[in-house]
C-alpha positions as CSV (number, residue, x, y, z in Angstrom):
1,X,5.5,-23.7,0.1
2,X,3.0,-23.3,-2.7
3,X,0.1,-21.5,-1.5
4,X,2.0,-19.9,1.8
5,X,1.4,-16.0,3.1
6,X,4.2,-13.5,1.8
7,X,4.5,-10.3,3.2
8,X,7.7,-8.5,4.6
9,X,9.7,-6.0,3.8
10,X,13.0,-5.2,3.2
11,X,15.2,-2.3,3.8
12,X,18.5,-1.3,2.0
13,X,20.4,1.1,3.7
14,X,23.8,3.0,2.7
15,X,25.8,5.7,1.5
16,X,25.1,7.8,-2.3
17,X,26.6,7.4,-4.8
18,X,27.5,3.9,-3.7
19,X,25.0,1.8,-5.8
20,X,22.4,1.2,-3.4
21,X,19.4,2.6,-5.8
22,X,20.6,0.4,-8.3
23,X,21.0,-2.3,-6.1
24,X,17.4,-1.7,-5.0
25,X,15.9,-1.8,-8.7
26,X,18.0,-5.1,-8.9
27,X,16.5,-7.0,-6.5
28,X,13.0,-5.4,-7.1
29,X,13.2,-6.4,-10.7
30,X,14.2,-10.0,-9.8
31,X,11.6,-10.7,-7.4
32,X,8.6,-9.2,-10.0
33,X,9.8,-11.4,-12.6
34,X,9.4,-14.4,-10.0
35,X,5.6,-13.6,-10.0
36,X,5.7,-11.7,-6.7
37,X,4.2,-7.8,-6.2
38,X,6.4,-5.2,-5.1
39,X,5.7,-1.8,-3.5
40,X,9.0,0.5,-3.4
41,X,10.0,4.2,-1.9
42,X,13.4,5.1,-1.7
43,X,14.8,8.1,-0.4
44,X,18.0,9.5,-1.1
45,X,20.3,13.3,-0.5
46,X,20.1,16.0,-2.5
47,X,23.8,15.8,-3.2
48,X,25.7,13.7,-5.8
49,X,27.8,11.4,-3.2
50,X,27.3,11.3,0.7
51,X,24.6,11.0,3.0
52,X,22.2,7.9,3.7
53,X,20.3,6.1,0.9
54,X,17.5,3.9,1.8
55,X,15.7,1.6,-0.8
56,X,13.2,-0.2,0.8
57,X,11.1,-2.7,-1.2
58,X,7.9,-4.8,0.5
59,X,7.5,-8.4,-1.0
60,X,4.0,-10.4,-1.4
61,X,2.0,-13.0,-2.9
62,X,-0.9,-10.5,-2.9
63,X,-1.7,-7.0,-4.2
64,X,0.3,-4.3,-2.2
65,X,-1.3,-1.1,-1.2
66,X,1.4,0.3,0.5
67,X,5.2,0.3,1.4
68,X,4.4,-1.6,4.7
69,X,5.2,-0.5,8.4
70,X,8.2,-1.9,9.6
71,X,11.4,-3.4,8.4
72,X,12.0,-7.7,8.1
73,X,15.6,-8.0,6.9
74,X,18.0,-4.3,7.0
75,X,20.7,-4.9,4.7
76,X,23.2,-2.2,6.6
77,X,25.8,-1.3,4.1
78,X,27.6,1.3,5.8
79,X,28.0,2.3,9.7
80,X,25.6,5.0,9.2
81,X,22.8,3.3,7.0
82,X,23.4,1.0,10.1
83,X,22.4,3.6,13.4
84,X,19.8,5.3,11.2
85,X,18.1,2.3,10.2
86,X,18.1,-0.5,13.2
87,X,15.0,1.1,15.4
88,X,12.8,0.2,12.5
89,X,13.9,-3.8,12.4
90,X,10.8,-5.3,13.6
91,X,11.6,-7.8,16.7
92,X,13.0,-11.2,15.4
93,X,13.6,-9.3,12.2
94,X,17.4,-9.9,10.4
95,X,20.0,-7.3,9.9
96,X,22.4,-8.0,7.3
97,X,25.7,-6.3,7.2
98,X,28.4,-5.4,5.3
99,X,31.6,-6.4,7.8
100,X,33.9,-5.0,6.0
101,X,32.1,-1.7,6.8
102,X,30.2,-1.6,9.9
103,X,31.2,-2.4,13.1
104,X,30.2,-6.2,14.7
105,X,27.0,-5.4,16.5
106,X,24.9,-7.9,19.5
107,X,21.3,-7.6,18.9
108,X,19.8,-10.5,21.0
109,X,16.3,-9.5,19.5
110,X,17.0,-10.3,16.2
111,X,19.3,-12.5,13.8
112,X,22.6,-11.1,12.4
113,X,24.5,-12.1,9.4
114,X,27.7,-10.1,8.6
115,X,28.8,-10.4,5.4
116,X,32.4,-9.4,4.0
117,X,31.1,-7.8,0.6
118,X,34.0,-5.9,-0.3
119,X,36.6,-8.7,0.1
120,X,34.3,-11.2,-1.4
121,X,34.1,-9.1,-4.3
122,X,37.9,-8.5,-4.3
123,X,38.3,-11.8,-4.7
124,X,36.0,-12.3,-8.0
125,X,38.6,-9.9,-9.4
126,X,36.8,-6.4,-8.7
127,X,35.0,-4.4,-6.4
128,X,32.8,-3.0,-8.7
129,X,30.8,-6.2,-7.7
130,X,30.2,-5.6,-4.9
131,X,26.4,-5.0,-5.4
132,X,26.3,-8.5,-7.3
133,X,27.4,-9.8,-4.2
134,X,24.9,-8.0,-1.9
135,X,22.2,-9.2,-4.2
136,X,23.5,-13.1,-3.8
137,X,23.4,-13.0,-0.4
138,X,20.0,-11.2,-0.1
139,X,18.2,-13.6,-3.2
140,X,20.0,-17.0,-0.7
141,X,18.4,-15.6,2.5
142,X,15.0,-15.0,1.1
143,X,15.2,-18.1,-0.6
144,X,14.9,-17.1,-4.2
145,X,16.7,-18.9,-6.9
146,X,20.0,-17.6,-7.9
147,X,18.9,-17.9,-11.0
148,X,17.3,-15.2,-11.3
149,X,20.1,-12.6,-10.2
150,X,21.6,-14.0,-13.2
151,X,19.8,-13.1,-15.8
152,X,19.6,-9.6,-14.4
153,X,23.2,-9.7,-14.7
154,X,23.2,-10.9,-18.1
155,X,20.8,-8.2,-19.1
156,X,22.9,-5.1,-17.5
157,X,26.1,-6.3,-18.2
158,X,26.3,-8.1,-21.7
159,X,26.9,-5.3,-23.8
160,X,30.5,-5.2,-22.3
161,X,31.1,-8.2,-23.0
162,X,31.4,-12.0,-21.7
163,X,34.4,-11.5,-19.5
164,X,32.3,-8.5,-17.8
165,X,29.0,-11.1,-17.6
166,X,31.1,-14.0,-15.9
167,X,32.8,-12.0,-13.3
168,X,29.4,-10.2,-12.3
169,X,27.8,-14.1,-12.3
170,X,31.0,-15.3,-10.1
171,X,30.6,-12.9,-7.6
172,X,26.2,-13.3,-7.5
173,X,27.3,-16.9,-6.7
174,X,29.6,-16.1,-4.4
175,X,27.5,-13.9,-2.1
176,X,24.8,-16.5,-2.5
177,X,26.8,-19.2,-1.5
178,X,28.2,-17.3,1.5
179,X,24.6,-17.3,3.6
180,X,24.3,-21.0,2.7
181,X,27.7,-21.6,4.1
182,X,28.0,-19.5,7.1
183,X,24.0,-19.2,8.0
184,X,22.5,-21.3,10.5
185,X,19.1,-23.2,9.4
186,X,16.6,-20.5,9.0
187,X,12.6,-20.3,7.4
188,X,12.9,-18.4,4.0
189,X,10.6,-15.5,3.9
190,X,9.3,-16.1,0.4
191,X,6.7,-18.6,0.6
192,X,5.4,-20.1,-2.9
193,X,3.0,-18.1,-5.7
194,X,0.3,-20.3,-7.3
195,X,1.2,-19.1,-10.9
196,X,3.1,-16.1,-12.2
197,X,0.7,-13.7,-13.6
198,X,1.9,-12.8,-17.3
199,X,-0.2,-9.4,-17.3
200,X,2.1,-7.5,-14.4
201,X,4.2,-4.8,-15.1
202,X,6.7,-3.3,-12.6
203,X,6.9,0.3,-13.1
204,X,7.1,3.2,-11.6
205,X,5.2,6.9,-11.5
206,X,7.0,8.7,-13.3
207,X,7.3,6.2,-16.4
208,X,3.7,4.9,-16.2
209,X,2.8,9.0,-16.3
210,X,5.3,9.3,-19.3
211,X,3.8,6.4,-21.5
212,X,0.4,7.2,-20.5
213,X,0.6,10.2,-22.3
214,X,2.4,8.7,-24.9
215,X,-1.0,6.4,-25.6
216,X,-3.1,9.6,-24.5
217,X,-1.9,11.0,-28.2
218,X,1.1,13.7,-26.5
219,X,2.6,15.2,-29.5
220,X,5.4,17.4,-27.9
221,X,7.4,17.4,-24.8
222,X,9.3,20.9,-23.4
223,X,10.7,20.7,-20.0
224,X,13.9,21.4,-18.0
225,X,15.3,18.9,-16.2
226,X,14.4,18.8,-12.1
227,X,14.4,16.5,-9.7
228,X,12.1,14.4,-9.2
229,X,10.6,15.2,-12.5
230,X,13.2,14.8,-14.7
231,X,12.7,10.9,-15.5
232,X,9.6,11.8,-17.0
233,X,11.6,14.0,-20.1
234,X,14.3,10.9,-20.2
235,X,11.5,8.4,-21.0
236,X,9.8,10.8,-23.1
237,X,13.1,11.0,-25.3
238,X,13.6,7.8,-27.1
239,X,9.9,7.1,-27.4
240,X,8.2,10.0,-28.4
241,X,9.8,10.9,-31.6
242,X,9.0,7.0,-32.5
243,X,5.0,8.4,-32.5
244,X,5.5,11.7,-34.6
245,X,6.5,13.6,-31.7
246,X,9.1,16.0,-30.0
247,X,10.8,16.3,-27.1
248,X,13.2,19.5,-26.3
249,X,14.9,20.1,-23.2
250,X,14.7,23.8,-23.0
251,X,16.9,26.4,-21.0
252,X,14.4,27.2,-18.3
253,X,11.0,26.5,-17.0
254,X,9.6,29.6,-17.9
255,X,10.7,28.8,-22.0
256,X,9.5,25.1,-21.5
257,X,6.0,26.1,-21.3
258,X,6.4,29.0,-23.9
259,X,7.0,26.0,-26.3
260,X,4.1,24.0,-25.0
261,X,1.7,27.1,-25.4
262,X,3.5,27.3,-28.7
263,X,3.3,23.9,-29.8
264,X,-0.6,23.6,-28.8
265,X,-0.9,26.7,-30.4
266,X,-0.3,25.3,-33.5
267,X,-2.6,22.2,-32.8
268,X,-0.3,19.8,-30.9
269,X,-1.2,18.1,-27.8
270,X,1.5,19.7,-25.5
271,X,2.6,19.0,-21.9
272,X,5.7,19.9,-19.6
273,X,6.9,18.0,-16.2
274,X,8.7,20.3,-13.4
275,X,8.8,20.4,-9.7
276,X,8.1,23.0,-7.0
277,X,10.7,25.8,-8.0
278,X,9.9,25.2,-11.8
279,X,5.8,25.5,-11.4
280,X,6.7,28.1,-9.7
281,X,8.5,30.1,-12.7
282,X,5.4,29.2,-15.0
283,X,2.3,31.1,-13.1
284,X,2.5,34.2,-15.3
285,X,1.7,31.5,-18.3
286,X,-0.1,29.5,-16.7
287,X,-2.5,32.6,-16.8
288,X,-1.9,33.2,-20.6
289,X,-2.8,29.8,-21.4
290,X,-6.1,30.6,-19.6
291,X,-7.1,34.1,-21.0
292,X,-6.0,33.1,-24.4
293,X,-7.4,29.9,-24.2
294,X,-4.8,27.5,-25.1
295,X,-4.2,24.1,-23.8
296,X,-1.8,22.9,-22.0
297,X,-0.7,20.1,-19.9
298,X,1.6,20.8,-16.3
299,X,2.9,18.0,-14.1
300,X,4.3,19.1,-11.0
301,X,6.0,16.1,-8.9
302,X,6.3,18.0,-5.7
303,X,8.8,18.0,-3.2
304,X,9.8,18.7,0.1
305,X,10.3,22.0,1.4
306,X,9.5,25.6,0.1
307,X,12.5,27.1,-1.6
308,X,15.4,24.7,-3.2
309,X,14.2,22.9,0.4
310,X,14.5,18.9,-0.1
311,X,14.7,18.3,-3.8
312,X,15.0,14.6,-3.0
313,X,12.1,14.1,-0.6
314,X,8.4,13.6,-0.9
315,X,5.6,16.8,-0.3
316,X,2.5,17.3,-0.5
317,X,3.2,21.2,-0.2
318,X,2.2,22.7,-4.2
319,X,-1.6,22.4,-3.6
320,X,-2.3,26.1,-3.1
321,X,-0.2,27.0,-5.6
322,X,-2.1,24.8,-8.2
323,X,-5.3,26.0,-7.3
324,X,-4.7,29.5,-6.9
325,X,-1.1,30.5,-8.0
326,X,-1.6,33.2,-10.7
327,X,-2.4,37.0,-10.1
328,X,-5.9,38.0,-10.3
329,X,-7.7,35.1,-11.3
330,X,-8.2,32.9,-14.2
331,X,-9.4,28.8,-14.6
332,X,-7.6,26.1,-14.2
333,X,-8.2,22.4,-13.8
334,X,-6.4,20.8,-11.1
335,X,-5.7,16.7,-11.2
336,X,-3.8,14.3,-9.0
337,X,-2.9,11.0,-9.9
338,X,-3.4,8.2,-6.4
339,X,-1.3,5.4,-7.7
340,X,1.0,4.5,-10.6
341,X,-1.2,2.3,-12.7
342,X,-3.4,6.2,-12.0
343,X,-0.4,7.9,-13.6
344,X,-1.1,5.8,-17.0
345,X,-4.5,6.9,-17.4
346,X,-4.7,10.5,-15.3
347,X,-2.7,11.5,-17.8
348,X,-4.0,10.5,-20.8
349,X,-7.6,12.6,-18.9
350,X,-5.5,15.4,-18.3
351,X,-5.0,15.9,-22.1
352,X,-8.1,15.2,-23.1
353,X,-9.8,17.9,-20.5
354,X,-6.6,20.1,-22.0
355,X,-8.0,19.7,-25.6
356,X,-11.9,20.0,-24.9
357,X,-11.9,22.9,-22.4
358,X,-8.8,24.5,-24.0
359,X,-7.6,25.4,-20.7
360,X,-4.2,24.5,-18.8
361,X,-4.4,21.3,-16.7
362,X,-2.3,21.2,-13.8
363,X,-1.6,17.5,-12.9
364,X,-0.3,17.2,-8.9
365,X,2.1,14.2,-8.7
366,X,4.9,13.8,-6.0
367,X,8.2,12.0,-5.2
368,X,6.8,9.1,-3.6
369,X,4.6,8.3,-6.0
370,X,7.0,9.1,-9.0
371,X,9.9,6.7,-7.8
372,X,7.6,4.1,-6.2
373,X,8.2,1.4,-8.8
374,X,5.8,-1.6,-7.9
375,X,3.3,-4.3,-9.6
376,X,0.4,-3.1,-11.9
377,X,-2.1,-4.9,-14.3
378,X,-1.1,-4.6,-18.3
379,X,-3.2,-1.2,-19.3
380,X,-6.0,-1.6,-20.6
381,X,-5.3,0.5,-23.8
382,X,-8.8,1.1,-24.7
383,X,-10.2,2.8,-21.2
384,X,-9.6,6.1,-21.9
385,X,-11.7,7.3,-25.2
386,X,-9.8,10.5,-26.7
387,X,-10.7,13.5,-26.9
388,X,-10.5,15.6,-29.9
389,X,-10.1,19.6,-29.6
390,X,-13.2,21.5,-30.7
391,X,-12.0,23.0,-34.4
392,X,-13.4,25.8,-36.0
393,X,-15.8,25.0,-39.3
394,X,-14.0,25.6,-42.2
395,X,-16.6,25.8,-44.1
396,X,-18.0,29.1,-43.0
397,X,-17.2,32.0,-44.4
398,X,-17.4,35.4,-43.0
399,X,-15.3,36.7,-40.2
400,X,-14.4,34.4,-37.2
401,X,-15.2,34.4,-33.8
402,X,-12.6,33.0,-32.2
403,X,-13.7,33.3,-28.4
404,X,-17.2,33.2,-29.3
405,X,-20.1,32.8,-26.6
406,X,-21.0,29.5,-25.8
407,X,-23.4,27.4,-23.3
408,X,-20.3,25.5,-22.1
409,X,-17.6,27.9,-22.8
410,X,-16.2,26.3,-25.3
411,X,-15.3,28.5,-28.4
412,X,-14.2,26.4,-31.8
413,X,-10.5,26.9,-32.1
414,X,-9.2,27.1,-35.3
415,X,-5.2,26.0,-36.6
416,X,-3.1,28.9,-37.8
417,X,-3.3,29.1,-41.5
418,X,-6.6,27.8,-41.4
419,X,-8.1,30.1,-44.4
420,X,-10.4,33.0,-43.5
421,X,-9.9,32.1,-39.6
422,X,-6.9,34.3,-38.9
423,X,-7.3,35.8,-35.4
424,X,-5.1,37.5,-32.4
425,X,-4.6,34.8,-29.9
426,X,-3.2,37.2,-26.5
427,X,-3.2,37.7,-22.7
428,X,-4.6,41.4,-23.2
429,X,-8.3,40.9,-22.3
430,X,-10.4,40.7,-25.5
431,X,-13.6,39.9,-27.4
432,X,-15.2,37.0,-29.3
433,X,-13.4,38.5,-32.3
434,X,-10.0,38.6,-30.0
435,X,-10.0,42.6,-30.8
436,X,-8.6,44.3,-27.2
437,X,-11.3,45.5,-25.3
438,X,-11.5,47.3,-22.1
439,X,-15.2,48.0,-21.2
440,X,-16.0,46.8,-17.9
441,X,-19.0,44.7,-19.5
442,X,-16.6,43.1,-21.8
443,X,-14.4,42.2,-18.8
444,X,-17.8,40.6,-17.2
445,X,-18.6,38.7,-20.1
446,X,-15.5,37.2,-21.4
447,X,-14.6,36.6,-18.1
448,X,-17.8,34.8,-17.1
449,X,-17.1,32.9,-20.3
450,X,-14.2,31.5,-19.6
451,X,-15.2,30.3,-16.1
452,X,-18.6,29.0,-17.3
453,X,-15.9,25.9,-18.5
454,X,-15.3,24.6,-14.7
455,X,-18.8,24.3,-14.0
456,X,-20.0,22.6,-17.4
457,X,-16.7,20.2,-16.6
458,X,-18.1,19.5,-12.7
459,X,-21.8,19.1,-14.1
460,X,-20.5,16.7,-16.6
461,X,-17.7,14.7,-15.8
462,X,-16.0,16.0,-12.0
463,X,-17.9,13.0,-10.3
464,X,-16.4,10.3,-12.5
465,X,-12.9,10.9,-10.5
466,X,-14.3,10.2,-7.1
467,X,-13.4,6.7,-5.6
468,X,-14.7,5.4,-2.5
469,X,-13.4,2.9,-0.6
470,X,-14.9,1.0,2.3
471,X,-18.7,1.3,3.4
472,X,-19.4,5.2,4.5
473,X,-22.6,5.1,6.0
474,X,-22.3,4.3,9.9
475,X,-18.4,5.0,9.3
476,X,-16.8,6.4,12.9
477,X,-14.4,8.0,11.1
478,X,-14.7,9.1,7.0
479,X,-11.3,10.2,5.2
480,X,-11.1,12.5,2.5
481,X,-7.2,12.6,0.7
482,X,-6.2,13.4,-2.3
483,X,-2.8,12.0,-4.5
484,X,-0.5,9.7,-3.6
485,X,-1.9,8.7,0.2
486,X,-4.5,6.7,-1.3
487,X,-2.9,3.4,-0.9
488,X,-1.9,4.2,2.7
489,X,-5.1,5.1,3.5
490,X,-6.9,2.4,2.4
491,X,-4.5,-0.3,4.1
492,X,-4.8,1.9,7.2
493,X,-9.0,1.4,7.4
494,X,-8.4,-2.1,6.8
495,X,-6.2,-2.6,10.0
496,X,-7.9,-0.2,12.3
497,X,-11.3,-2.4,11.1
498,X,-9.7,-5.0,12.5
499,X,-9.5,-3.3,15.9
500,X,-12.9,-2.4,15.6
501,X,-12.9,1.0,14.6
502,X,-15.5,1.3,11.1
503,X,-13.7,4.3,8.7
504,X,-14.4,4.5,4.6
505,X,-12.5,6.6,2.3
506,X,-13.3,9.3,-0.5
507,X,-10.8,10.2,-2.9
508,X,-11.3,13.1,-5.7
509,X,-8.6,12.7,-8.3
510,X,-10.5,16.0,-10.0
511,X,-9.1,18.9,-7.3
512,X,-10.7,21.7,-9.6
513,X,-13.3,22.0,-10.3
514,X,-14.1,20.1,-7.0
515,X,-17.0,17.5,-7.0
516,X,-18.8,19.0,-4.0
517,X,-22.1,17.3,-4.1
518,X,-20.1,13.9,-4.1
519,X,-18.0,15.1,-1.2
520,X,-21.2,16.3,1.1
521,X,-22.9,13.6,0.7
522,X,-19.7,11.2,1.8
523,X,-19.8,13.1,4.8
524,X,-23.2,13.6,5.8
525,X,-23.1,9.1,6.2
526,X,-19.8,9.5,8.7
527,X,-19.5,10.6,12.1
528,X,-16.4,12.4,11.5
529,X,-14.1,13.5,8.4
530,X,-9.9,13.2,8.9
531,X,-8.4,14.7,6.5
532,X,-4.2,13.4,6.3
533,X,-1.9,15.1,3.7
534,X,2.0,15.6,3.5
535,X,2.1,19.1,4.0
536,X,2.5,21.6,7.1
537,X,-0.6,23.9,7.3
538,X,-3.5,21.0,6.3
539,X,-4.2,23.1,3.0
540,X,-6.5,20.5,1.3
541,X,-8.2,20.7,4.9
542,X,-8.8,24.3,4.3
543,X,-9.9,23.9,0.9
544,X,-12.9,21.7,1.7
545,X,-13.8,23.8,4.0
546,X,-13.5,27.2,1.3
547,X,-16.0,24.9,-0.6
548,X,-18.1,22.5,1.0
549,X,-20.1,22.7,4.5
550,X,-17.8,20.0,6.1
551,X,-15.6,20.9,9.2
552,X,-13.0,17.8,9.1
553,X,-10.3,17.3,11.6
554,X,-6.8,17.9,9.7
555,X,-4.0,15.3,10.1
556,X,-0.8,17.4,8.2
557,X,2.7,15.9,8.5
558,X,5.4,17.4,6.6
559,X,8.5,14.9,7.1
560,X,9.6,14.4,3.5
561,X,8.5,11.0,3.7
562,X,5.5,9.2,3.1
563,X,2.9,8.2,5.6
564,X,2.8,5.1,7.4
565,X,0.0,3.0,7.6
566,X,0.3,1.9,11.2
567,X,0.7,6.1,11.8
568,X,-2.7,6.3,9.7
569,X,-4.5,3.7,11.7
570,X,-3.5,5.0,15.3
571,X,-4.8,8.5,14.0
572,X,-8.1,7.2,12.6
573,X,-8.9,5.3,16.3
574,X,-8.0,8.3,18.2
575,X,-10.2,10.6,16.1
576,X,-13.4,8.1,16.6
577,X,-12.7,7.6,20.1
578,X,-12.7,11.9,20.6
């Protein structure tokens, strides 16, 4: 099999609370360690037990761009994962199904295996193996070695205890040993790797983000726990303090980033992680950390759905709210991470812009992207030079300017109890000597000032976060995303190429300021510009055209999942057929 094409997918369906993430994270653990990429989404209910969980994980010997289009092998562990799930079994696809659960069921299209989970794992002496055994039979009918269920097993289970190790091993062998006693002669979908590659992590958004800014020199961590972004706190916990930092879980949003404007303040490099509701709480600061010039780091992982809406699904929907979500106005930079290995060093940007440009950094990630958990290359530690924050000379003496005029905007910022640079640091409008001051001229300048850092930050560096993918010039159809698409889209030019449609792809991870002069150009080679983004009224769509000449075509879904690249590729063929 050495040398052989893999690429399927597979789809694990069933009720919360029931095991099926972890059952998803098992098998997708076990198949990177045998040297094959892997490309998750799961989706799960808001509530802690009932509804439908679906894991699904896409399998290859080649790098993965996206979750894939439709479903190889449905592992159906409950009736309802069952009818919810079947329409997307490609045809001559497998179903696998817990029998003891859901109902025998003919599909003449396609090959069945039911599987007695429960009373196999009854039978190993406890039914809290059941997932053990789901993982046998799934590893057998791919054709993986058991071997390497087992030393996932050893790994979660050895710390209580041998006894706990053996059963969890007997019942792994015994769902394995099911499909090769009760399966007819089938091809195994994993076909052979030519060598496993040593630098590959499997990680997901959220962590990648979280060590990123470890390495990106983060010093203190505030945040209240949300979904999705509360993993992002977790694995900020344990490490942080092992670097000199802090991490405090705080009682609400709106304290979280008082402590980060606190903390950075006092010369830390700060940040906080929330969702929707939570960024939501933190726009009044958002505008202090702008007027008083103070930096400061925001993830947002969206969600679906204004309001509580669906704290469990994926959105695009925060993007107005990042650009423009404070009262009057005030600047703000505006990032969004495209991929995980992206999260690792988007972050580690985000707080060096933070530092240099003393500013708050709003950094746009979503669900999707922050639970995918796939394959990435070992980071490359060294790619993203720091950034220092511009201190005050303390060799001067005389009074200091702390918001001083300056070509770029930049003022030197000095460290409380610096000597002879004591100054008022305040949202009341002020200044260079941070004295409150009311004039309308003072407004102008200061003002001006503080703006005058967006533009020296597009002149300088907004065109170094544009990536283009595909050939643009003589393109029928051009694409302009932002965030966690990017992977969709590109697999979706590659198959409508194929049907002989020509599209290219721009993507700006630098949303504010916006690098218009690469984006103009981009379109001025294509005949047309789609624009596709998870959200309901096409706002990125609207933005371009608030800021560039370009009228694209908008492409808005808000589902709570992620797109589809088959639903990507019909759209881009239709749009250059118009």
């Amino acid at each position: 099999m050495q040398g052989s094409k893999t690429d399927f997918v597979v789809r694990l369906a069933g009720e919360s609370g029931e095991g099926v993430l972890s059952l998803g994270e098992t098998l997708t653990t076990a198949l990177a360690r045998l040297g094959y990429e892997v490309y998750t989404f799961r989706t799960y209910p808001a509530e802690i037990k009932g509804g439908t969980v679906l894991y699904q994980v896409r399998v290859a010997n080649h790098v993965l761009l996206s979750y894939g289009s439709g479903v190889d092998v449905l592992v159906a562990l409950n009736e309802e994962g069952y009818r919810e799930n079947v329409a997307s079994l490609r045809a001559g696809g497998t179903l696998i199904y817990d029998s003891d659960n859901v109902p025998t069921h003919d599909l003449p299209n396609h090959r069945v295996i039911p599987v007695p989970i429960g009373t196999i794992a009854k039978e190993t002496g406890s039914m809290l193996t059941k997932n053990m055994v789901a993982l046998g039979a799934i590893l057998r009918y791919l054709g993986a070695p058991v071997e390497a269920g087992e030393k996932i097993a050893e790994q979660t289970f050895k710390r209580k205890g041998e006894e706990v190790v053996q059963r969890n091993y007997q019942a792994l062998h015994a769902g394995y040993n099911y499909i090769s006693d009760h399966t007819d002669r089938w091809t195994p979908l994993l076909g052979g790797i030519d060598r496993i590659n040593p630098d590959r992590l499997i990680i997901n958004g959220n962590e990648a983000l979280a060590l990123g800014a470890v390495h990106g020199g983060l010093t203190f961590y505030a945040g209240y726990p949300i979904t999705p972004a509360t993993d992002i706190m977790e694995v900020l916990a344990p490490i942080l303090p092992q670097f000199g930092g802090v991490v405090v879980q705080a009682e609400d949003e709106i304290s979280a980033l008082g402590m980060v404007l606190g903390a950075s303040f006092a010369g830390k490099r700060a940040m906080t992680a929330t969702s929707g509701p939570g960024f939501s709480l933190m726009v009044e600061q958002i505008n202090l950390a702008a007027q008083a010039e103070i930096p400061a780091v925001i993830v947002d992982v969206q969600r679906g759905g204004a309001s509580t809406g669906l704290p469990t699904k994926t959105s695009q929907g925060d993007l107005n709210l990042a650009l423009y979500g404070v009262h009057n106005e005030s600047p703000r930079v505006v990032m969004a991470p495209t991929s995980v290995e992206d999260c690792f060093y988007l972050i580690q940007h985000a707080l060096n812009v933070a530092e240099r440009y003393q500013l708050p950094v709003i950094v746009l990630s979503d669900q999707s992207l922050a639970h995918r958990r796939c394959t990435i290359p070992k980071p490359d530690l060294a790619r993203v030079p720091r950034w220092e924050r511009i201190l005050a000379d303390v060799s001067t003496n005389g009074g200091y300017a702390r918001y001083a005029i300056t070509e770029t905007g930049i003022s030197p910022m000095a460290i409380p109890g610096t000597p002879g640079k004591a100054y008022m640091a305040t949202g009341i409008e002020h200044n260079e000597w941070s004295d409150p001051t009311y004039t309308p001229e003072n407004l102008q300048t200061m003002k001006s000032k503080r703006f005058r850092k967006l533009q020296h930050l597009s002149e300088q560096y907004a065109e170094q976060f544009v990536r283009v993918w595909g050939e643009p010039e003589g393109a029928d159809v051009g694409i302009m995303g932002w965030g966690s698409t990017e992977g969709v889209i590109r697999e979706a030019i590659q198959l409508a190429e194929r049907e002989g449609v020509k599209a290219a792809a721009l993507y700006p991870k630098m949303l504010m300021p916006l690098p218009v002069k690469c984006i103009e150009e981009f379109a001025g080679k294509v005949k047309r510009v789609l624009v596709p983004e998870k959200n309901f009224t096409g706002q990125f769509a609207a933005y371009l055209r608030s800021q560039t000449s370009i009228e694209p075509l908008s492409y808005a879904k808000d589902t709570g999942l992620p797109f589809d690249p088959e639903e990507i590729k019909e759209e881009i063929i239709r749009v250059a057929r118009m």
